[in-house]
MINURO-504701 format. One record per residue (C-alpha): z, x, y; residue in one letter. Coordinates in steps of 0.1 Angstrom, whole numbers, padded with zeros to 4 digits, always signed. Each point is the difference from the previous one (the first is absolute). Layout:
! residues N
ZXYa...
! end
This chain:
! residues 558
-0188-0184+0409x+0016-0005-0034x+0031+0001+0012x-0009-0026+0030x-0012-0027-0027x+0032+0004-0020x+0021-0006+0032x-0029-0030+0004x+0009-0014-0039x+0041+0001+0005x-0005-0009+0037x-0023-0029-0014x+0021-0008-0027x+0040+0004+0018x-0017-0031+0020x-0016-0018-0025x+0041-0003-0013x+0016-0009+0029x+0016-0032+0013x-0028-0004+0026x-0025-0009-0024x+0022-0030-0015x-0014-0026+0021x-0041+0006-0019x+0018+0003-0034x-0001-0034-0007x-0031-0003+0011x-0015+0027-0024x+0020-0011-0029x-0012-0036+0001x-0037+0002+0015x-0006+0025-0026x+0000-0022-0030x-0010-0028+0019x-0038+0000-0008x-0023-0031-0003x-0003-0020-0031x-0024+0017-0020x-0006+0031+0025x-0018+0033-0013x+0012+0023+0019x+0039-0009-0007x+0007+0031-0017x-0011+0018+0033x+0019-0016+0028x+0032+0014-0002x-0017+0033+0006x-0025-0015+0028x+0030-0013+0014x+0017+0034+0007x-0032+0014+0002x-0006-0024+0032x+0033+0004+0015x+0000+0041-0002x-0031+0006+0011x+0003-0027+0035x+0031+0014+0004x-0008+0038+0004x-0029-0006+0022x+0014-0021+0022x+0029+0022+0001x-0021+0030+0009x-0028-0016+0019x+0016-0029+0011x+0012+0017+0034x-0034+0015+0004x-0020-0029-0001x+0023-0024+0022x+0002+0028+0027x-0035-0004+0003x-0003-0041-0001x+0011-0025+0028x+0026-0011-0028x+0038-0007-0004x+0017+0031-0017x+0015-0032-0032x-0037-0013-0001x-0007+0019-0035x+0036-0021-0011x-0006-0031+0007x-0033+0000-0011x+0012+0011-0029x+0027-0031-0003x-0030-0025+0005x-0017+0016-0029x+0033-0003-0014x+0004-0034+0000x-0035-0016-0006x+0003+0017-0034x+0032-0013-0003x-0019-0035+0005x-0030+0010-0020x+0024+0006-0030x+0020-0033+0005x-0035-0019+0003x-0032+0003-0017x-0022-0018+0026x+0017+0024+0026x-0012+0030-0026x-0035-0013-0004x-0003-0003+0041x+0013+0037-0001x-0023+0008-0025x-0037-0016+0016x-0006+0026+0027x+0000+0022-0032x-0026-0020-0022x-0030+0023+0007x+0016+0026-0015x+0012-0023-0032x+0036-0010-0003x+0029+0022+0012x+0029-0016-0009x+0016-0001+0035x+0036-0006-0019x-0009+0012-0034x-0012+0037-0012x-0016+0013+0027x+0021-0024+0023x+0030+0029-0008x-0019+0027+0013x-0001-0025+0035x+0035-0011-0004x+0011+0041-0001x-0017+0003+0026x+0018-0026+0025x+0031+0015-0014x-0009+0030+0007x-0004-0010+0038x+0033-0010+0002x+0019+0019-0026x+0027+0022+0022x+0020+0026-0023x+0032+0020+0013x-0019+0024+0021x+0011+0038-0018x-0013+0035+0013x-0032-0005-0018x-0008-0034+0012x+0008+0011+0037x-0023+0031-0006x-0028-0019-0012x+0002-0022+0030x+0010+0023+0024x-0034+0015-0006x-0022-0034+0002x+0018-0010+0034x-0011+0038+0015x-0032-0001-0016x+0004+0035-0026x-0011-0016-0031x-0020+0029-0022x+0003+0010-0036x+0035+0005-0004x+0010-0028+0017x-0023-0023-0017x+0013+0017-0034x+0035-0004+0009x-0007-0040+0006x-0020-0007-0030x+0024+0021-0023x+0028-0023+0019x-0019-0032-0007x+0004+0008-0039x+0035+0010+0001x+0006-0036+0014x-0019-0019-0022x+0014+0011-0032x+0031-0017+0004x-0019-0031+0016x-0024+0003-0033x+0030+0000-0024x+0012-0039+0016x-0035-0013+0000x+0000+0009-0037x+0026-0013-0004x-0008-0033+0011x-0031+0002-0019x+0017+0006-0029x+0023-0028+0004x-0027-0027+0004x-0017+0009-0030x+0033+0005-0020x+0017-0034+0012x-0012-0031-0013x+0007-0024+0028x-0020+0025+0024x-0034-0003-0021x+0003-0034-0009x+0012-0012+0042x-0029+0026+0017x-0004-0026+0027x+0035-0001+0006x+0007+0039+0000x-0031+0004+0021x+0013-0031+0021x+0036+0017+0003x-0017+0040+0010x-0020-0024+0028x+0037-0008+0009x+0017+0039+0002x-0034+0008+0018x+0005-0021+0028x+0038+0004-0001x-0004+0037+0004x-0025-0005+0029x+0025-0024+0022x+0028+0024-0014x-0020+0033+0017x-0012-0025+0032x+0037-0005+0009x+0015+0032-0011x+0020-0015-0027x-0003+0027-0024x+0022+0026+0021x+0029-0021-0011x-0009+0010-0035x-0008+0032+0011x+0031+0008+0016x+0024-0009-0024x-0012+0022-0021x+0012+0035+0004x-0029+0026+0001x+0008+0017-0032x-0035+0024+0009x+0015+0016+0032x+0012+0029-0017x-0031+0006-0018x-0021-0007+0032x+0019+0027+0016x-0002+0026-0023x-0038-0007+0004x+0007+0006+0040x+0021+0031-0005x-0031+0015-0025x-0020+0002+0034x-0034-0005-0020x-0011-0031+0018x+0006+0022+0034x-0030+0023-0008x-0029-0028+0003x-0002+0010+0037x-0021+0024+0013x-0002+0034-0017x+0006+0034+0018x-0017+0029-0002x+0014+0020-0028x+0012+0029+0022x+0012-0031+0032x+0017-0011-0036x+0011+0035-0009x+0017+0002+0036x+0016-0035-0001x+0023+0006-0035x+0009+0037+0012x+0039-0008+0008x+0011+0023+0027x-0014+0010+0038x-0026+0028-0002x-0037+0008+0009x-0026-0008-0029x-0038-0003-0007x-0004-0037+0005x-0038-0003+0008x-0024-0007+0030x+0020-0027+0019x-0019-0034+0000x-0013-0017+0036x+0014-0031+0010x-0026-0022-0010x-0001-0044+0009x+0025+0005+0029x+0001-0037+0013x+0015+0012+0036x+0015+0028+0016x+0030+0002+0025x+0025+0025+0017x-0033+0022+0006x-0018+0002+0028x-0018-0027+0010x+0010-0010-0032x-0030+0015-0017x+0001+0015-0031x+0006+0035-0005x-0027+0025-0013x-0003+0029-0021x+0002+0019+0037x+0028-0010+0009x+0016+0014-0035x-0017+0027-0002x+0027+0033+0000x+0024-0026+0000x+0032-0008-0026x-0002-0036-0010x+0023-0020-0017x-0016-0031-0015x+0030-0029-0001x-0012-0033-0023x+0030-0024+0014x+0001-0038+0004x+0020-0011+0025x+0021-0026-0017x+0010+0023-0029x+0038+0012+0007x-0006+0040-0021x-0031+0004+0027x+0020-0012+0033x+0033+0026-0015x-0029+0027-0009x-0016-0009+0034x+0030+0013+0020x-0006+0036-0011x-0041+0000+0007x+0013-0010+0034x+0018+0028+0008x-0026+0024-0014x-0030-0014+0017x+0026+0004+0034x+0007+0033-0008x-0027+0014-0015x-0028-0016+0019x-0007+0024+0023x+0000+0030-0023x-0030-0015-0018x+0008-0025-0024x-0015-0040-0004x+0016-0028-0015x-0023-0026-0011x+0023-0031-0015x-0027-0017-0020x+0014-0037+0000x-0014-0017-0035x+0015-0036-0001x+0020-0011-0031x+0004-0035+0013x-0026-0026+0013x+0018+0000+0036x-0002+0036+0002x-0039+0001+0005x+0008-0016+0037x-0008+0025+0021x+0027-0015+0027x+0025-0001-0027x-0007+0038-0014x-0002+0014+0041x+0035-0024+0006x+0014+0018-0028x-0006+0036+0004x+0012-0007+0039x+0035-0010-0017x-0001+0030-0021x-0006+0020+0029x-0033+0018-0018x-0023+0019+0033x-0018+0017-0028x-0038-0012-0006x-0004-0031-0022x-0026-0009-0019x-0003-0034-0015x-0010+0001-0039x-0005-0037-0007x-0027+0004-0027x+0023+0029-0018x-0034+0022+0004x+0020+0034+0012x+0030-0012-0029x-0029+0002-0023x-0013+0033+0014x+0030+0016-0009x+0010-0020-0026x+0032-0009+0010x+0020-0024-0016x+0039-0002+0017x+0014-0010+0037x+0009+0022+0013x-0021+0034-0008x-0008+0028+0016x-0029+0025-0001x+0006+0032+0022x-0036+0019+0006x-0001+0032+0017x-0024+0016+0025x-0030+0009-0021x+0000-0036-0011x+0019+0004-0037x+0023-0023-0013x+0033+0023-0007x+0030-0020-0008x+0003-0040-0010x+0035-0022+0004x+0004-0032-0015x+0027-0019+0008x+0028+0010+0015x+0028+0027+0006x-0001+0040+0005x-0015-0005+0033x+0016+0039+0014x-0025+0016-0030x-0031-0022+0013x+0012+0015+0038x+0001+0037-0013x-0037-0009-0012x-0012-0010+0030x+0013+0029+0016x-0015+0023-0023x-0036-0016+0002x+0007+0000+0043x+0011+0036-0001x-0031+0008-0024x-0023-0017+0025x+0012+0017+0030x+0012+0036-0008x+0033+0005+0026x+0009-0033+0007x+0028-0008+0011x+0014-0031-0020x+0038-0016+0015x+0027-0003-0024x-0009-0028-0028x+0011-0035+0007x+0029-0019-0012x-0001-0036-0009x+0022-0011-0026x-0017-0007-0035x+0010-0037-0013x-0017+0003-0028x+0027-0027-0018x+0015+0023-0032x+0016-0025-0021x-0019+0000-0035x+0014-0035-0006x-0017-0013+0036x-0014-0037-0012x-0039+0007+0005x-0027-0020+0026x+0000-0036-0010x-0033-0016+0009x-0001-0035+0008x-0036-0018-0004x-0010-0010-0031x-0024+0026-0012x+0024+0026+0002x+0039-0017-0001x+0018+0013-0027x+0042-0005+0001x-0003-0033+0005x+0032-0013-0016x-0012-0039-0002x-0040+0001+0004x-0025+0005-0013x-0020-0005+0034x-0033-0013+0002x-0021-0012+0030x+0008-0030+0016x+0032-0015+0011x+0031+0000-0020x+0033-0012+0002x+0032+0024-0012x+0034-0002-0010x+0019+0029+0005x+0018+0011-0034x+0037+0006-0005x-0008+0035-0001x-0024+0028+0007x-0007+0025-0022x+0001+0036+0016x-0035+0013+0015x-0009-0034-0001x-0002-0029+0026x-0002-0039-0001x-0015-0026+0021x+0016-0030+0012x-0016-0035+0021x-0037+0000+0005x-0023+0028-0001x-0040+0004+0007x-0011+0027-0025x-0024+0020+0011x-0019+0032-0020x+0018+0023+0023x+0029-0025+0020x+0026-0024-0003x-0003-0028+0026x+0034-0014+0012x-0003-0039-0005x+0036-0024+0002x+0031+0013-0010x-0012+0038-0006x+0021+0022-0014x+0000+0034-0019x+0028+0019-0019x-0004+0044-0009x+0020+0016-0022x-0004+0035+0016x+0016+0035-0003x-0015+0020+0031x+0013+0012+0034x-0024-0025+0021x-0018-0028-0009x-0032-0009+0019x-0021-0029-0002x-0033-0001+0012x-0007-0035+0013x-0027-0014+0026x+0000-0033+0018x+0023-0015+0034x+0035-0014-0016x+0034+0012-0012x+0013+0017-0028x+0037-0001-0009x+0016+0026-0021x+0036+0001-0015x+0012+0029-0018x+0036+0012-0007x+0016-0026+0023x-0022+0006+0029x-0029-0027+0012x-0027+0019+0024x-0030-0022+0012x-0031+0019+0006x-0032-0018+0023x-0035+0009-0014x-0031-0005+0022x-0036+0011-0005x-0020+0023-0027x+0025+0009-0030x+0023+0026+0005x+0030+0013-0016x+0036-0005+0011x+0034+0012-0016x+0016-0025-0012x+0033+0021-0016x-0002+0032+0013x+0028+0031+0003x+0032+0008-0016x-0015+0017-0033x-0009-0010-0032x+0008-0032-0010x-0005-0026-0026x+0004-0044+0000x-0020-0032+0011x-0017-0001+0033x-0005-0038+0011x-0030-0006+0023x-0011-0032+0013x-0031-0007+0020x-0015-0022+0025x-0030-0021-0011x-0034+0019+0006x+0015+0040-0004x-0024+0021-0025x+0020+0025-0021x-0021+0028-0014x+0024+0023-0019x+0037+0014-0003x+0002+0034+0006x+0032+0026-0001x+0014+0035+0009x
! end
């Protein structure tokens, strides 16, 4: 836990330095030291300021998600009400009659200072609504968890601990600009003015956020945090505010190596939404596994390790089948299109899966066993123990011999047939450029963003750095997809084998790469296609562009 609220601090803090946060700057500085003629509580509002700003900001952050899922409302509507706040304090700072409408609905509770002292504590608030930082490992955790509903203690401590790291530098300007208005003389002796001229920023900064006109600022400015951010990432803290295993399921998982272990009782499948490739497609019992070797497979089916991982549970359940073992490939969706049922039963039908599928849209058997990574596997022998646990993938011939030896252990005598052969492409190159994810709450890489919801417009850069990829034309952002709008365009600097894009909607996608131009049609539920694929490892720009109304979810590479 101590070490989770450090991450929280620097997490908190890396953001609270970044060029994202340039556009609020002004803001703080000036409305800071902007108090009312005369106000008590002067001294106090650069801190209720920051105050107001961290604590709107990491609630709506982590319960933002939660509440809208369960309103008839707009996913922006916690935005833009935040920019109408905006602004009428903007107004009630600029003119006193407009402050002292603000301020009668609060009269029975004696006089608030809608724009003055306590007025900061209102005005961090509706920044805090629309404040949007560079989104880092610890920000995406944090909201990772409110969109999928696992808030508890850690999480909550991980968000509050990041709330402080970001206000410290946020504190230090509004200071600042407290500081300066008592200090200068033309600030104390032209209040009205000042407090006329904050008015002015206020407003400017809520037309500048309605139109998007702070990514300009934003882009220019090279994000001098991304190292930091990903040393944060490679520390794999964040990671552990899933759901925790059983210590010996734990034990099992960070043993390196195929053999039999001790893992535990093996957990039921518990809040299966819907059942197929069984009969009748009812679900399957303790009966029907009882005596039997099961393999427990948590896939989704638009995640490229699970479909290469997929081809190998194939050919055991083929083989193996009728000497006693049962796959069960426990599908737990990572993206809001995977809960379709369609989509999920479309997808395994591509991947060829015949195996039992069980559809874990609430994550209730994940959380059983505690799992935390696509794919994973839990192989359970015939007295109903958990013996061996893969994550990942790769060394699929020592996970064979284990089944074989739990089979052969079942059923004294059997008589297995030679082990299978599918070739492993597990990819091998340490310097492979990692997934890129494309929404909002989870895009890092982005070589001109940030990204926040709504639409955007892009201009492609001169250059892409390498992992990284840039957006040109217009772009919808979603929390988990780009939109294609007009003019779309993407550019990858990549070092892989293949490139695959998983993308959803009915249109085109063009991609050029070395000299060659190959034009791919999407239609229906997102899938993934290769967009560069064979001739081994290679490195350079890949430039993609779209037809208006594609969805493109994530880059992925092998």
């Amino acid at each position: 836990m101590v070490t989770l609220v450090l991450i929280g601090l620097v997490g908190g803090f890396v953001t609270g330095i970044s060029p994202c946060v340039l556009p609020v700057l002004p803001v703080v500085f000036l409305t800071a030291g902007a108090a009312a003629p005369g106000e008590a509580g002067s001294k106090r509002r650069p801190y209720l300021v920051v105050a107001g700003l961290s604590v709107s900001f990491s609630v709506f952050t982590l319960l933002g998600t939660l509440v809208l899922s369960a309103l008839p409302l707009p996913s922006d509507t916690i935005r833009w009400a935040g920019l109408v706040v905006l602004t009428a304090l903007g107004v009630a700072m600029m003119f006193p009659r407009i402050q002292d409408l603000l301020e009668r609905p609060f009269s029975w509770v004696g006089r608030r200072q809608v724009s003055g002292g306590h007025g900061g504590f209102v005005l961090g608030l509706a920044l805090g609504a629309v404040y949007v930082p560079c989104a880092g490992p610890v920000l995406a955790a944090i909201t990772v968890a409110g969109a999928t509903h696992r808030i508890g203690v850690q999480t909550v401590a991980l968000t509050l601990a990041f709330a402080v790291g970001t206000a410290a530098p946020l504190l230090f300007f509004a200071l600042a600009g407290r500081g300066v208005a008592e200090r200068v003389r033309a600030f104390r002796e032209r209040q009205r003015s000042v407090r006329f001229a904050a008015g002015l920023v206020v407003i400017g900064l809520a037309v500048a956020l309605t139109f998007n006109v702070t990514d300009v600022l934003q882009r220019a400015i090279p994000d001098y945090t991304a190292k930091i951010n990903q040393a944060l990432d490679d520390s794999g803290t964040v990671q552990g505010l899933g759901p925790q295993q059983s210590a010996a399921l734990q034990a099992c998982a960070n043993t390196p190596g195929a053999q039999l272990l001790d893992c535990g009782k093996a957990p039921g499948f518990s809040g299966i939404q819907q059942w197929f490739n069984t009969p009748g497609d009812k679900p399957l019992t303790q009966a029907d596994l009882k005596g039997k070797v099961v393999l427990v497979d948590f896939w989704a089916y638009s995640c490229i390790n699970c479909q290469r991982a997929i081809a190998h549970t194939n050919a055991w359940y083929q083989e193996y089948q009728k000497n006693g073992l049962v796959v069960v490939g426990v599908h737990t969706p990572e993206y809001a299109f995977e809960h379709v049922p369609a989509n999920v039963e479309s997808g395994a039908a591509r991947l060829h899966i015949a195996y039992p599928v069980a559809l874990d849209n609430g994550y209730s058997t994940w959380d059983a066993f505690g799992n935390n990574s696509w794919p994973a596997s839990y192989l359970i022998d015939a007295t109903g123990e958990v013996r061996h646990v893969s994550i990942g993938e790769g060394d699929y011939g020592g996970d064979e011999s284990l089944i074989r030896q739990l089979l052969t252990a079942a059923h004294p005598g059997v008589a297995l047939a030679k082990a299978t052969d599918v070739p492993d492409r597990t990819p091998t190159d340490p310097n492979e450029t990692p997934e890129l994810y494309l929404g909002a709450d989870r895009a890092l890489g982005v070589a001109n963003g940030p990204l926040r919801s709504g639409t955007q417009s892009f201009e492609l850069p001169g250059s892409v750095p390498a992992d990284e990829f840039a957006l040109g034309g217009t772009w919808s952002v979603g929390s988990q997809a780009l939109t294609s709008g007009g003019r779309a365009a993407m550019e990858l600097n990549f070092s892989a084998d293949d490139v695959y894009l998983d993308v959803g909607g009915t249109g085109t996608v063009t991609a050029a790469f070395e000299g060659r131009t190959t034009t791919f049609k999407v239609s229906g539920a997102p899938n993934i296609y290769t967009v560069v694929g064979g001739g081994g490892v290679r490195s350079g720009t890949l430039k993609l562009t779209f037809s208006p109304g594609l969805s493109a979810y994530s880059f992925t590479f092998g």
